[in-house]
C-alpha positions in Angstrom: 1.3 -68.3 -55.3 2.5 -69.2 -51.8 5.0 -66.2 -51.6 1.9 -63.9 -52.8 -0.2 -65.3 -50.1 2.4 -65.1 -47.2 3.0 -60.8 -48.3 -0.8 -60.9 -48.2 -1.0 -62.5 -44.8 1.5 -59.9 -43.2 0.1 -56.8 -44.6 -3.0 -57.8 -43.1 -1.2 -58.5 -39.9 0.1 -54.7 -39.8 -3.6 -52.6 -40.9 -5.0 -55.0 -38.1 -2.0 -54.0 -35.7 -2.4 -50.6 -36.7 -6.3 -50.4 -36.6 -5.7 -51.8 -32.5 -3.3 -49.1 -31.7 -6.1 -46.6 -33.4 -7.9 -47.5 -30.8 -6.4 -47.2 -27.9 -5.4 -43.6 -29.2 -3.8 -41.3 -26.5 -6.7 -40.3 -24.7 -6.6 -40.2 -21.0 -9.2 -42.6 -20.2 -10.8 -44.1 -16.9 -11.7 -47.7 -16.2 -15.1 -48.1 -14.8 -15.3 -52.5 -14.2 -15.4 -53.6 -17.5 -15.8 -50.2 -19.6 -13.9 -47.7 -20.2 -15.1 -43.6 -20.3 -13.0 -40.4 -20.9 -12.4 -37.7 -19.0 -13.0 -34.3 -20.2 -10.1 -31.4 -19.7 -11.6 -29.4 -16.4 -13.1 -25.8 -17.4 -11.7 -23.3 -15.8 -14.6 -20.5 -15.2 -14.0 -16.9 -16.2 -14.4 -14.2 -13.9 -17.0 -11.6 -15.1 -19.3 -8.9 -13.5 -19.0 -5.4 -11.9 -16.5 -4.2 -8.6 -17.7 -0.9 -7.1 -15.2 0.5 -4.6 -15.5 3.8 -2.8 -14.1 6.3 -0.1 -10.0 7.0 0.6 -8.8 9.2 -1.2 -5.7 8.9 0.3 -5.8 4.5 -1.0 -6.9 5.4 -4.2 -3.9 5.3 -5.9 -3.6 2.1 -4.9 -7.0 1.0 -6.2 -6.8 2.4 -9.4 -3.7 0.5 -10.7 -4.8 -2.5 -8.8 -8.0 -1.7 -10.9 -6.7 -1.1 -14.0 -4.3 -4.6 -14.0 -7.0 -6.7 -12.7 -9.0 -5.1 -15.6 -6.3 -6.1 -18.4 -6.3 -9.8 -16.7 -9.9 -10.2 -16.7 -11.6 -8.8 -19.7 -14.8 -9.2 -18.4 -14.8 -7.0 -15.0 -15.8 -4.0 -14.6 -13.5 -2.4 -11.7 -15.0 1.5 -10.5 -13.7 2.9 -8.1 -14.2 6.8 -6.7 -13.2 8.5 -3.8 -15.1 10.3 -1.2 -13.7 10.0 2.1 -13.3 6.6 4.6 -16.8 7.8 6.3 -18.3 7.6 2.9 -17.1 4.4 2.0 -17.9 2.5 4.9 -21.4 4.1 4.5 -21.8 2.8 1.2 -20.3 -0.5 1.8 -22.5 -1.1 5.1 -25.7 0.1 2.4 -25.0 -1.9 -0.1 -24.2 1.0 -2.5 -20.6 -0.2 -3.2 -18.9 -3.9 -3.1 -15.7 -2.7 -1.3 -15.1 0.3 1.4 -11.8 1.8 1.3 -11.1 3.2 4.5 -7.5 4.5 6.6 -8.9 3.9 9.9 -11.1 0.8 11.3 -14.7 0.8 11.1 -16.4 2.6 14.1 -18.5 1.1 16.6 -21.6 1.9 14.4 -20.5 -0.6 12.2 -19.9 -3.6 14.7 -23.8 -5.1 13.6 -23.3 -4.4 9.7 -21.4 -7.4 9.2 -18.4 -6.1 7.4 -15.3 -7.6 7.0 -11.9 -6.1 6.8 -9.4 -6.6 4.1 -6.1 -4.8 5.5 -4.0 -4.3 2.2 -1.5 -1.8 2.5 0.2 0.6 5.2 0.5 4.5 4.4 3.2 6.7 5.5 1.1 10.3 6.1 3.1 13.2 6.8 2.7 17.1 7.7 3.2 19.1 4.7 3.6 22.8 4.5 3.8 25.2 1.3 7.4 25.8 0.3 7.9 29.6 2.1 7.5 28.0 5.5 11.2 27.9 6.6 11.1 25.3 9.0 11.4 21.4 8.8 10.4 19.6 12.3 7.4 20.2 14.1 6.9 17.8 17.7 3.8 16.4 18.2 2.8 18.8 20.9 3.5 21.8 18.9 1.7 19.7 15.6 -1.5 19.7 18.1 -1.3 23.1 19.4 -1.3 24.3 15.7 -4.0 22.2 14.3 -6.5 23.1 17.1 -5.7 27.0 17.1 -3.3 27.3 19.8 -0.4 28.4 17.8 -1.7 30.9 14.5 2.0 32.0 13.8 5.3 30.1 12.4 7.6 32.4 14.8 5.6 30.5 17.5 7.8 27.5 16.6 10.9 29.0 15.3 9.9 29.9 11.6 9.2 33.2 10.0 6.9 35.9 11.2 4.2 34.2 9.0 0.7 33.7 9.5 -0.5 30.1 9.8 -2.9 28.9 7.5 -4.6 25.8 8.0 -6.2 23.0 5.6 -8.3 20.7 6.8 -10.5 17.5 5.1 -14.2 16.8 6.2 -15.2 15.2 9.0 -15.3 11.9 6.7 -12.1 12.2 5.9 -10.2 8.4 6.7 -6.7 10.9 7.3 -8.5 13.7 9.1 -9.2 10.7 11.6 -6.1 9.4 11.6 -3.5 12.8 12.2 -6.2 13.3 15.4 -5.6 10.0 16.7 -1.9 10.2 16.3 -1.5 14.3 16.6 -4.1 15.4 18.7 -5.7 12.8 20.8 -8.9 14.1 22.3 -8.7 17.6 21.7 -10.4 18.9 18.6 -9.0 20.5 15.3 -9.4 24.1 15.0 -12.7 25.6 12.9 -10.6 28.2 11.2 -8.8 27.4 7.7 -10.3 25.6 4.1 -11.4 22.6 4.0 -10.9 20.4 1.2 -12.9 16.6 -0.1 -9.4 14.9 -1.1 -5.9 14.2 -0.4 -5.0 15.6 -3.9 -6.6 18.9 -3.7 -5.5 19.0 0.0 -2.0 19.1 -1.7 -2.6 21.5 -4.3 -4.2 23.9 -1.3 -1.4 23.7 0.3 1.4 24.0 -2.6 -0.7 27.3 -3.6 -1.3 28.5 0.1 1.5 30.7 1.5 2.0 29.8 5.0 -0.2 27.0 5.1 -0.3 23.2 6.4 -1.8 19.8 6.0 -1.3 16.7 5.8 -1.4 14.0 3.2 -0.3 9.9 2.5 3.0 9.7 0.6 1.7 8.9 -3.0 0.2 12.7 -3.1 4.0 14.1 -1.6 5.6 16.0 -4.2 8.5 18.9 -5.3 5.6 21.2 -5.0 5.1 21.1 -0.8 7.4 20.2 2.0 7.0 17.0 4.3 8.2 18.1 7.8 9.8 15.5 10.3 7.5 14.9 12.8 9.4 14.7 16.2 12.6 14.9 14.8 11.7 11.3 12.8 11.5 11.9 9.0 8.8 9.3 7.5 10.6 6.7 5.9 10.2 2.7 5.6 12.9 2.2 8.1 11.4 4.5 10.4 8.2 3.1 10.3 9.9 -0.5 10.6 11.9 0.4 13.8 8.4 2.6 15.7 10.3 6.2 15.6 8.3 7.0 13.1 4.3 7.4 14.1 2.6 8.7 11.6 0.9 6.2 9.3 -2.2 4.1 9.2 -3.5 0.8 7.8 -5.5 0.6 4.8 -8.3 -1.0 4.9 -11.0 -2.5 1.9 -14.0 -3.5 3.9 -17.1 -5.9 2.5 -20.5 -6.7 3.4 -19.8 -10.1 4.5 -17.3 -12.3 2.9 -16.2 -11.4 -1.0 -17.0 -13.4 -3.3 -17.1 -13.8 -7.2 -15.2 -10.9 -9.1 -14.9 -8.6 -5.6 -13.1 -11.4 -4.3 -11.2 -11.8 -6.9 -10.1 -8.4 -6.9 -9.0 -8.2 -3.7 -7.1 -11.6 -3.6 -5.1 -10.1 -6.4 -4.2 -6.5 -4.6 -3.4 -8.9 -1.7 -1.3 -11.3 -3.9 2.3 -11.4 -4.2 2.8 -10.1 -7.4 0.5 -7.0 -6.5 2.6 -6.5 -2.6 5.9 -7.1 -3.8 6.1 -4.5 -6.7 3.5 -2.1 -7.2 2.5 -1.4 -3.8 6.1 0.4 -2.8 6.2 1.6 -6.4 2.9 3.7 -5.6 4.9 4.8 -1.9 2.7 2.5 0.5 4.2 -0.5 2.3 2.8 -4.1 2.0 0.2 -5.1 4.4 2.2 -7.7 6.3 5.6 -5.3 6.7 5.3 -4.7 10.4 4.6 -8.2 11.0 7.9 -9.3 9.2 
């Protein structure tokens, strides 16, 4: 009877042991005086809503596949973004008609009182290109200018073939028209003969199907199907950008109306984020936005 009582007295020892340890549990708890409460796991809040973006043609490239990965990481945002020109982006951005502005060149004065704010995210090498029958492969700057505003209508004129000069401009909107007359022309003014055409793309395809023509165009839209000339003897290249011999290329800019927030920020962090700079953005033939500071 003794030895029966004594098991009995131990198992109840170990359920009361056990029953203690119970509660305790593995909970991480926090010790308020004399009670004790638990701390939930933080929430992390998904991002959700709709990113309009307009303007460059010559950064959308780049804003597409940033679109599209942001897109696959955040099921719930809605990235659109069209083209249009850097005019018509800042326009729409300073309206209220888009979230972001794409743009190659700064925001003008007209801007200064819309509050915007600018989001550099890339660089992008432009260059001259020419259709393939025009047998030369260097233009200077000063014979660049003097064919872009009409002074020079023939390619003997700078030692090519007895070839009429056609030229292809983009609209006055145009974030690269603005760009190749800072750099090419200064203050003189491009010539009013030639086509004209609303993106980078079909400025390419107008030259590639263009005998004796020229334009000019950011490297993602350079191609087997036109020429890139050297300007000044400097063939565009990430090294020649790096050590200033090569000129031509501009900034890209994403402006906002005020500072982003919500999903638009979110987007932009993320083209701006090392995973986005470090691969994709030389994949799609821009440079990061911090290489010249490097």
């Amino acid at each position: 009877m003794f030895k029966q009582s004594k098991v009995f007295a131990i198992s109840m020892s170990i359920v009361l042991s056990m029953g203690l340890l119970a509660g305790c549990g593995n909970k991480e708890e926090a010790k308020t005086g004399n009670s004790t409460t638990t701390t939930p796991p933080a929430k992390t809040e998904e991002i959700s809503g709709t990113v309009t973006a307009s303007g460059s043609s010559a950064l959308l490239p780049l804003v597409k596949q940033a679109a599209t990965e942001f897109q696959d990481k955040h099921a719930k945002v809605t990235v659109n973004v069209t083209a249009g020109g850097s005019g018509t982006g800042l326009k729409n951005v300073a309206d209220g008609t888009s979230n972001i502005g794409n743009s190659d060149v700064e925001a003008g004065d007209e801007y200064k009182d819309k509050g915007l704010v600018d989001h550099i995210v890339a660089i992008a090498p432009f260059a001259l290109i020419v259709n393939k029958d025009v047998n030369i492969e260097n233009l200077t700057k000063q014979q660049a200018a003097d064919i872009f505003t009409g002074k020079i209508t023939n390619w003997k004129e700078v030692g090519g073939a007895d070839k009429k000069i056609t030229l292809v401009h983009r609209p006055d909107s145009s974030g690269s028209r603005k760009l190749v007359k800072q750099v090419v022309l200064g203050s003189a003014d491009f010539s009013k003969d030639g086509i004209t055409q609303e993106s980078s793309g079909a400025m390419k395809t107008a030259v590639a199907q263009t005998s004796g023509s020229i334009g000019y165009v950011d490297a993602p839209y350079i191609d087997a199907e036109v020429k890139a000339l050297k300007f000044d003897g400097v063939a565009y290249a990430k090294e020649t950008i790096k050590d200033g011999s090569y000129k031509l290329f501009g900034m890209e800019h994403m402006y906002t109306k005020g500072e982003a927030t919500g999903a638009v920020k979110a987007f932009i962090d993320y083209i701006l984020s090392p995973e986005f700079q470090s691969t994709r953005v030389e994949e799609l033939k821009f440079l990061p936005a911090t290489f010249l500071k490097k």
